[in-house]
N, C-alpha and C positions, 0 to 999 in steps of 0.2 A: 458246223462247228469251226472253230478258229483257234489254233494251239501255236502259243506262243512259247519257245525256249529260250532262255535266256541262262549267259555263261554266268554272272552276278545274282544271286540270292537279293540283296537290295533291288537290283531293277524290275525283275517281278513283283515286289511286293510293292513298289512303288507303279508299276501297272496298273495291277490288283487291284489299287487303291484309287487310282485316277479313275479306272472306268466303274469302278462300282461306283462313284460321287460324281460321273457323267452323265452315266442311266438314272439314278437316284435325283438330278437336277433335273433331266428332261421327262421324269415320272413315264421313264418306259418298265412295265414292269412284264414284259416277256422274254427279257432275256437273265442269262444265267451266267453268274462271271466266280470261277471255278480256280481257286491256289490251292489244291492238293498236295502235292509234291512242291516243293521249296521253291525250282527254279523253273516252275512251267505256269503259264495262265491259260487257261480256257474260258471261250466264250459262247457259249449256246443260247439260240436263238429260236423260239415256236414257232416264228412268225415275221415276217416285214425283215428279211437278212438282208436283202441289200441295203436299207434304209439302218438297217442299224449300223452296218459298215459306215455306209456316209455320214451319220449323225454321231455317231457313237467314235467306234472302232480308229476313224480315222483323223479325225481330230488329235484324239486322245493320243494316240503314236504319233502327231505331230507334234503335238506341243511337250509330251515325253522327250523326246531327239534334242528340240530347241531348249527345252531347262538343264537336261541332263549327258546331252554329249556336246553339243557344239561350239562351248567353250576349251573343252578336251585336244577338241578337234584343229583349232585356230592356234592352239599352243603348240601340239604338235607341228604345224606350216612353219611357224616363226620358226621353232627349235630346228627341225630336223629341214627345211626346206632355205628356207634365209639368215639361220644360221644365230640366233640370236642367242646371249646366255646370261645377261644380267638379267636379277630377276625385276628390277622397277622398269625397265624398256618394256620388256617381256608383259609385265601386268596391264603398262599402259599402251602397248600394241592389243591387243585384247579389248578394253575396253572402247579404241577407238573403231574398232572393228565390229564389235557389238553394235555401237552406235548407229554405225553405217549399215548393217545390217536390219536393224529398227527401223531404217529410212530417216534420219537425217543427216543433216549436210547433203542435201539432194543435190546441190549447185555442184558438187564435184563430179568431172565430166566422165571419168571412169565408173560410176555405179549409177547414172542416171535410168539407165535401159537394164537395171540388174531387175532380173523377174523375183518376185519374191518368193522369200524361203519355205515361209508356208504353201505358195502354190506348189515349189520345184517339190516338196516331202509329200504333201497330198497327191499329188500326179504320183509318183511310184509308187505309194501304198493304192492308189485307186487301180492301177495296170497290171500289180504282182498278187491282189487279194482275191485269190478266184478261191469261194466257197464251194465244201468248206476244203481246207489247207491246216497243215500242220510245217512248222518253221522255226527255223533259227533265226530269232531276233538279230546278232551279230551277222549271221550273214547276208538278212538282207540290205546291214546296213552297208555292207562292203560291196558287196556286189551290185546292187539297186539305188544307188543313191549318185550317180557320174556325175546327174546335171548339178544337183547342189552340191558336189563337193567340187565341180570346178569353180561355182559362183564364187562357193567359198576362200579357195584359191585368192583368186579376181580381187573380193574385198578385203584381205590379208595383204595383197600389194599392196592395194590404197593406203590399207590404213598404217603400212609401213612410209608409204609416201608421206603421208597429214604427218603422221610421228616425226620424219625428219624434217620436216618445214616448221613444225612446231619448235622442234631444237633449235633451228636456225635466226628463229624470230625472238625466244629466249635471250640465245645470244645476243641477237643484236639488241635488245629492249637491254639489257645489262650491260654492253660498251656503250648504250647513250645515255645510261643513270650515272655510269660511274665516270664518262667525259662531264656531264651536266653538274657532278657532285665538287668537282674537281675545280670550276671556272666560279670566278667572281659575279655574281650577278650583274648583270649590266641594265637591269631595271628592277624594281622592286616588287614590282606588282603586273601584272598582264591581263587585260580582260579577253575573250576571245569570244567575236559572234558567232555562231554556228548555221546560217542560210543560206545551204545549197551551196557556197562555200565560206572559208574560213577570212572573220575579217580581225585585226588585232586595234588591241586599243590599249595606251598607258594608263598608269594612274588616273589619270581625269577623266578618261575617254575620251580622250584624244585618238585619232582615227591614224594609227603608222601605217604611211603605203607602201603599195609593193616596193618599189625601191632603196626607199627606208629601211626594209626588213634584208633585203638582202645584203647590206652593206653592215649587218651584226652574225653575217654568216661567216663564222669560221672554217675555213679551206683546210686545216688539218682534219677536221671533221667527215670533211667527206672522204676524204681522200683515206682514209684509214677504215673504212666500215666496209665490212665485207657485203654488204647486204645495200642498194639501193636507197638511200634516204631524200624522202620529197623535198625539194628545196624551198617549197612555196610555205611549207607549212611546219614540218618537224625540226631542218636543218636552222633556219632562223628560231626559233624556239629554244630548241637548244642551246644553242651559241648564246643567246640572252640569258639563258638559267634565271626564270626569276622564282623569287620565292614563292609566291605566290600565284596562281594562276585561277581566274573565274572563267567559266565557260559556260554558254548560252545557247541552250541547244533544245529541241524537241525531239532529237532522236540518240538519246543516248548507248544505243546497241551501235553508233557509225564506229567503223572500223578505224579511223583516225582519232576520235574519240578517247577508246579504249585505249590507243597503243599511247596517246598521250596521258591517261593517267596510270596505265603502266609505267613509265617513267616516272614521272613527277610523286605519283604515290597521295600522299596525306596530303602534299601542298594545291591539289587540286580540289576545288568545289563547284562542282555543275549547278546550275538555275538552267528554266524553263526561259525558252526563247522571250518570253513574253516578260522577264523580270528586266530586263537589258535597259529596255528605257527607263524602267521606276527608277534602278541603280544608276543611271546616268545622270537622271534628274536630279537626286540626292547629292549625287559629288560635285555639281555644279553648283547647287546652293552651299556646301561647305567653304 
């Protein structure tokens, strides 16, 4: 037998409820999952307990933890650990934290090697569940849970890190809309090819070279942006302001990409690398 207590009435029944439409999917029908009393779950077993531990039992109290505290858990860090109290920071530390948690954004070098959560929750319920046992749910999660709630820790940094890069990138995307909204266009039209890097072309397509482009870079420009801006590609860009801008690209996920029609907004319209000449052909015959 396996006796679970729980401080919350809701969380038992939500036990209750998981492992009876656990057993009931994997058509185990030897075991016996028992809410008598409000805030207690039992689980009895005729036959094959270890096997129901691993297949059943243990799952089910994993993915219990992950839907129903570990949100809980990551708000508590921000609040009472890094101190945070607005509530749109707060929601959107969380969510990036989730994320990272879920395994994406695998490229950021702090969570690369994070073991995952379902493993760290299965390993203590698989070292703490000696049949049969009777326990406090809350206390095992206090007591048994080190490795995942340092992981937890760990990805609560991060994802206070990404949060504040993200605020920084913000900013700086809105001092180069609002430098950009601000300047007289100094061309009217921009094409831009996108192969492997970035090549500019006017109205007609005509081919503006690098040195060409740097000589429509405004020096107030850089010199004011708190944040690094590429001079090969974003800083002439900007200083042009034109209204319009086509881009020609096959990979519209590139990060220079995005961060230019964050700025420009409406006045940009991406085509497939592959439309560049048909559109060039065309403005030569006009």
């Amino acid at each position: 037998m396996i006796e679970m207590h729980f401080q919350e009435i809701t969380d038992a029944q939500k036990m209750y409820k998981s492992l009876l439409s656990k057993a009931k999917a994997l058509s185990i029908d030897y075991i016996e999952v028992v809410n008598e009393e409000e805030n207690v779950v039992a689980v009895f077993a005729s036959e094959k307990t270890n096997y129901v531990v691993q297949v059943v039992i243990i799952p089910v109290m994993t993915e219990f933890i992950i839907k129903n505290k570990e949100d809980q858990w990551i708000l508590d860090y921000i609040e009472n650990i890094f101190y945070f109290t607005d509530f749109e920071e707060k929601k959107q530390i969380v969510e990036i934290a989730k994320a990272l948690m879920d395994g994406n954004n695998p490229d950021i070098p702090a969570v690369q090697d994070v073991v995952p959560r379902e493993q760290l929750i299965a390993e203590a319920l698989h070292e703490f569940l000696k049949v049969p046992i009777s326990f406090s749910f809350e206390s095992f999660l206090k007591f048994r849970m080190r490795s995942y709630n340092e992981v937890l820790l760990q990805i609560v940094e991060s994802a206070i890190d990404e949060y504040k890069l993200e605020q920084e990138y913000q900013t700086f995307i809105q001092g180069l809309r609002e430098f950009r909204e601000k300047r007289e266009p100094k061309l009217e039209q921009l094409h831009i090819l996108h192969d492997e890097q970035f090549y500019f072309y006017n109205e007609t397509f005509t081919e503006i070279k690098r040195n060409e482009l740097f000589k429509f870079i405004d020096r107030k420009l850089i010199l004011h942006q708190p944040m690094y801006i590429d001079s090969a590609v974003l800083a002439p860009l900007v200083s042009i302001a034109p209204k319009s801008i086509s881009i020609y690209t096959d990979q519209i996920d590139n990060g220079m990409i995005q961060t230019i029609h964050n700025i420009f907004l409406e006045n940009v319209t991406i085509y497939t690398k592959k439309s560049f000449e048909n559109n060039r052909l065309k403005a030569k015959k006009i």
